[in-house]
NUKEVEX-600384 format. One record per atom (N, C-alpha, C, CB): atom name; x, y, z. Coordinates in nm, 4 decimals. Glycine has a CB too. Layout:
 marlo        x        y        z
    CA        X        Y        Z
...
END
This chain:
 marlo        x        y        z
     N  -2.0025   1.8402  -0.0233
    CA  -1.9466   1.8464   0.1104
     C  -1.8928   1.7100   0.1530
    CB  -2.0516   1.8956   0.2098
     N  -1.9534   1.6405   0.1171
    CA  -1.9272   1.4688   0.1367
     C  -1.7908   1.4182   0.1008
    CB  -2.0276   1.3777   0.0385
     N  -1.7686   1.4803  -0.0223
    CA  -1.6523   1.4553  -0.0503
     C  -1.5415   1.4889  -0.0194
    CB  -1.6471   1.4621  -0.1219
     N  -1.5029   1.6299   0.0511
    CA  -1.4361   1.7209   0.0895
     C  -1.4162   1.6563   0.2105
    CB  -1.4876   1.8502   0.0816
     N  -1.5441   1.6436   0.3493
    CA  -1.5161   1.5386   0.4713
     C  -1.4317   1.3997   0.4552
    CB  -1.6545   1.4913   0.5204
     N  -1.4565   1.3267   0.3317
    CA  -1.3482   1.2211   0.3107
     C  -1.2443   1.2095   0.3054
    CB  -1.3448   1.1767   0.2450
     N  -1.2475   1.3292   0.1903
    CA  -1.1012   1.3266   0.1326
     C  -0.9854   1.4178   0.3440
    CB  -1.1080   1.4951  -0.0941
     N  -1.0518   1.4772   0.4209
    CA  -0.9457   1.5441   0.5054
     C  -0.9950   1.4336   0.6554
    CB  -0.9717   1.7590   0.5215
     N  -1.1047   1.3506   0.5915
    CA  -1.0669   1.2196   0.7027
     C  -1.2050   1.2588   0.7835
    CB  -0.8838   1.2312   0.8188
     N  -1.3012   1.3227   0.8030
    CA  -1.3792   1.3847   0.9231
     C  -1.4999   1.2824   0.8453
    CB  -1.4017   1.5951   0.9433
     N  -1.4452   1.1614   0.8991
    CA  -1.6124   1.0403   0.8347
     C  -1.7079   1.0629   0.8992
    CB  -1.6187   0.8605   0.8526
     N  -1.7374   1.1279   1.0181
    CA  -1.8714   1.0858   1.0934
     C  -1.9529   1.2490   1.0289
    CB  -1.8476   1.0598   1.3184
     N  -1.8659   1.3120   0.9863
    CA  -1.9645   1.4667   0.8807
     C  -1.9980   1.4044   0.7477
    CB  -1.8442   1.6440   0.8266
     N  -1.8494   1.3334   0.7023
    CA  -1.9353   1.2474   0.5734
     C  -2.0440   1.1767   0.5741
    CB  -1.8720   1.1548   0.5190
     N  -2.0471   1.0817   0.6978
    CA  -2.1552   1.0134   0.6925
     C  -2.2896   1.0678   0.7061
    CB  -2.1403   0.9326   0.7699
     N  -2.2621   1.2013   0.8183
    CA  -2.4390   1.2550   0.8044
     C  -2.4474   1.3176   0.6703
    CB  -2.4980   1.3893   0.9309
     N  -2.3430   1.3815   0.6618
    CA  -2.4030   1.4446   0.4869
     C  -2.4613   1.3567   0.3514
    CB  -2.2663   1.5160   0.4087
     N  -2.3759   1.2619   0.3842
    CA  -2.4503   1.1697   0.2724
     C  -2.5710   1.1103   0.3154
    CB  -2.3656   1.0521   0.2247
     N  -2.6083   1.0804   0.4204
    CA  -2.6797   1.0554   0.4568
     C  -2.8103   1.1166   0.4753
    CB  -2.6340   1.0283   0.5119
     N  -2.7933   1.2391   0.4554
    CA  -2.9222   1.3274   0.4242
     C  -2.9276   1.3734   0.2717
    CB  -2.9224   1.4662   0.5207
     N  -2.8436   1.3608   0.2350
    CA  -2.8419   1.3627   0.0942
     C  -2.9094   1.2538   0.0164
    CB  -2.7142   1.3665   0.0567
     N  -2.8754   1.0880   0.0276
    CA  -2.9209   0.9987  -0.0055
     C  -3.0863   1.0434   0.0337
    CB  -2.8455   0.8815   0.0524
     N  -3.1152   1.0482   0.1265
    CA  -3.2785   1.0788   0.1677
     C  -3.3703   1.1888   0.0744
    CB  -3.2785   1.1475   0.3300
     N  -3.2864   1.2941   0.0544
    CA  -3.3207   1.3635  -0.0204
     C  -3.3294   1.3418  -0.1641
    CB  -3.2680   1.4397   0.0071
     N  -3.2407   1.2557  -0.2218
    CA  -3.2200   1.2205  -0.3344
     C  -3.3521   1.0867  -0.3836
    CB  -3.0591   1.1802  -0.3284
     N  -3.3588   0.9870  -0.3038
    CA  -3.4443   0.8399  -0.3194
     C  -3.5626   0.9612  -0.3330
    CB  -3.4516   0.6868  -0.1593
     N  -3.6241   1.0798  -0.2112
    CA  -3.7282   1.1453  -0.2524
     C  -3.7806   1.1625  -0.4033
    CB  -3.7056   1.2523  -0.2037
     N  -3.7003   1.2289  -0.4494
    CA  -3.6374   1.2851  -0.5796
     C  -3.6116   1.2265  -0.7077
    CB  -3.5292   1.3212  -0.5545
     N  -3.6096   1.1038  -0.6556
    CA  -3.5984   0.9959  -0.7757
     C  -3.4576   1.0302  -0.8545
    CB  -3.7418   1.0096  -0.8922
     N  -3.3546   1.1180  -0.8259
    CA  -3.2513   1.1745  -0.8402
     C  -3.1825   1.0155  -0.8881
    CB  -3.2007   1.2695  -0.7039
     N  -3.1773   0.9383  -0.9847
    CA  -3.1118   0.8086  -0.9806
     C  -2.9752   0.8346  -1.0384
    CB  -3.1915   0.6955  -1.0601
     N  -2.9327   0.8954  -1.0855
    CA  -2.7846   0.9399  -1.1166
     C  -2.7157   1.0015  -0.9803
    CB  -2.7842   1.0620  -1.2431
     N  -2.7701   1.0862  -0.9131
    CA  -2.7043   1.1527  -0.8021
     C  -2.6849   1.0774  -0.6819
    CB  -2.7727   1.2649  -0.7676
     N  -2.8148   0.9842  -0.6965
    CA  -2.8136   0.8400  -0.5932
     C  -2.7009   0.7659  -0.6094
    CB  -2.9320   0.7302  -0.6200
     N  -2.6460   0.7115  -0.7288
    CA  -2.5820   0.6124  -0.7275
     C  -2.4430   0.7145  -0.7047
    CB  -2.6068   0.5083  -0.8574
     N  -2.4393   0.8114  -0.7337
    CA  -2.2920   0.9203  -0.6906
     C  -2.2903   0.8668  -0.5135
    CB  -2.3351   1.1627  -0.7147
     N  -2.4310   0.9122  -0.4886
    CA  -2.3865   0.9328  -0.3450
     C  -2.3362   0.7401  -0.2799
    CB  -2.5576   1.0235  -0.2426
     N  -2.4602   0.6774  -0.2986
    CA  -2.3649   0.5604  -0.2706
     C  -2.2217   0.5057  -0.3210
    CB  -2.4315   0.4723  -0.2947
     N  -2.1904   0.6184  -0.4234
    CA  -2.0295   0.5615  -0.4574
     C  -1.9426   0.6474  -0.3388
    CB  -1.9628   0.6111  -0.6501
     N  -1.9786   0.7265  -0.2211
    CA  -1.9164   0.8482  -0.1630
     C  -1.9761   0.7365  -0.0367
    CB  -1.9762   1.0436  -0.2001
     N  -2.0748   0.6821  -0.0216
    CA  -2.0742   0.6326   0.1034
     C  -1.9896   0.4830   0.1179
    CB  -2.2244   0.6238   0.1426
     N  -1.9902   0.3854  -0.0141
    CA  -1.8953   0.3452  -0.0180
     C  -1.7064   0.3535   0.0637
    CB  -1.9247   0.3672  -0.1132
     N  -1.7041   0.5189  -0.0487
    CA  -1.5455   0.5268  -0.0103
     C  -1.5196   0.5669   0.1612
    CB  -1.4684   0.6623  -0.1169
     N  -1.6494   0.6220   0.2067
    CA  -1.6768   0.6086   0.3552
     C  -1.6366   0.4694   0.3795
    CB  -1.8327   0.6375   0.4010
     N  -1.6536   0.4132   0.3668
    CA  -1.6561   0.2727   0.4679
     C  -1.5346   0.1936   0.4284
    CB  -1.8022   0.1646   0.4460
     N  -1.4726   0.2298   0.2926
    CA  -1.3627   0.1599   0.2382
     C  -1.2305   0.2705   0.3429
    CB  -1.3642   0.1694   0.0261
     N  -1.2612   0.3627   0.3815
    CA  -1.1544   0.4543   0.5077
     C  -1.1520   0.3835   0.6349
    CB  -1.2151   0.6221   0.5559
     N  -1.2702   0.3406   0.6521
    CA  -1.2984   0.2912   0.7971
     C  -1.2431   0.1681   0.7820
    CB  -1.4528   0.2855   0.8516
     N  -1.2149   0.0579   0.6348
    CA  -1.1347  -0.1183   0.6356
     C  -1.2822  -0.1492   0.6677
    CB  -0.9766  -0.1859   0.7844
     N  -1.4488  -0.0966   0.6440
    CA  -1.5360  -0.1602   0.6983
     C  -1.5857  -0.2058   0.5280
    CB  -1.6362  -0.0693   0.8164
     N  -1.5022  -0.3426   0.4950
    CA  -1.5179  -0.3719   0.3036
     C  -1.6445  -0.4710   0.2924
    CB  -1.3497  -0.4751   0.2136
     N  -1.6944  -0.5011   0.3961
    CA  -1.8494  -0.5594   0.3446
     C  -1.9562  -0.4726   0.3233
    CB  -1.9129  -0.6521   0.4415
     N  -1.9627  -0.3607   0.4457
    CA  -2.0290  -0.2496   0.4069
     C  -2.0409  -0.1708   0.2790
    CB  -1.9952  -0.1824   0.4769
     N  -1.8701  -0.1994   0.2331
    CA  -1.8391  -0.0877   0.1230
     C  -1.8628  -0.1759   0.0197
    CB  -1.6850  -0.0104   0.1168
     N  -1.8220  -0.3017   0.0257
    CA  -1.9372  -0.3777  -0.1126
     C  -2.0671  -0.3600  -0.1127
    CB  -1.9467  -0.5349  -0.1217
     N  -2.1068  -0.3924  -0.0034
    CA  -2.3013  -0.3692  -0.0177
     C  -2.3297  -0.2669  -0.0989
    CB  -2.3938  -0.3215   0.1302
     N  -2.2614  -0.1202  -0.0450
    CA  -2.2815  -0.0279  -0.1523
     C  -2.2547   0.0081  -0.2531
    CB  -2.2757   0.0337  -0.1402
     N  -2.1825  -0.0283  -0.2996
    CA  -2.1101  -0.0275  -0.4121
     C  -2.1854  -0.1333  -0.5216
    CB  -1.9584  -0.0655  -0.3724
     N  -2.2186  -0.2162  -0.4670
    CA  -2.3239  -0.3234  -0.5167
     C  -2.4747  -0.2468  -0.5782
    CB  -2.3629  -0.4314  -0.3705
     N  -2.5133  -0.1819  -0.4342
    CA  -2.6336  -0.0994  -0.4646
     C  -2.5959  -0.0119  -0.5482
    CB  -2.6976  -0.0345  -0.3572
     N  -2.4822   0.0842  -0.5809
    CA  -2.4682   0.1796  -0.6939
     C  -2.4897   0.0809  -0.8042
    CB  -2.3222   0.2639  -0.7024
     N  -2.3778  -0.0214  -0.8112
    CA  -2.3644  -0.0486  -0.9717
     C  -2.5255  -0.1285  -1.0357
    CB  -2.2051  -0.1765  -0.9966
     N  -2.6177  -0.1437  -0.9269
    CA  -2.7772  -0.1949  -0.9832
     C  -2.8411  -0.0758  -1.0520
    CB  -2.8929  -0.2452  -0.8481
     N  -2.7577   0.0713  -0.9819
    CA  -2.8617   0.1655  -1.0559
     C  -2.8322   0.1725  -1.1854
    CB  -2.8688   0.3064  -1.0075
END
């Protein structure tokens, strides 16, 4: 769903979706699906021009 909200622009649905997703995922130990989702919250913030945010995460993906 995360991705679909990006790609037609509706960031503040991307952001809760990933955002409960990430939660669900760290639960889960999901470490492949984790670092997906921080590559999706990333491209969130790289829409918004917010590029420190979108390094931080992008940072945190590429550690996993």
């Amino acid at each position: 769903m995360t991705a679909s909200y990006i790609e037609i622009n509706y960031l503040n649905n991307a952001t809760k979706s990933v955002n409960e997703g990430i939660t669900i995922l760290e639960k889960l130990n999901f470490m492949e699906w984790l670092t997906f989702a921080y590559e999706l919250k990333t491209d969130i913030y790289l829409k918004q021009k917010k590029y420190n945010e979108a390094l931080q995460w992008y940072m945190k993906s590429e550690k996993i």
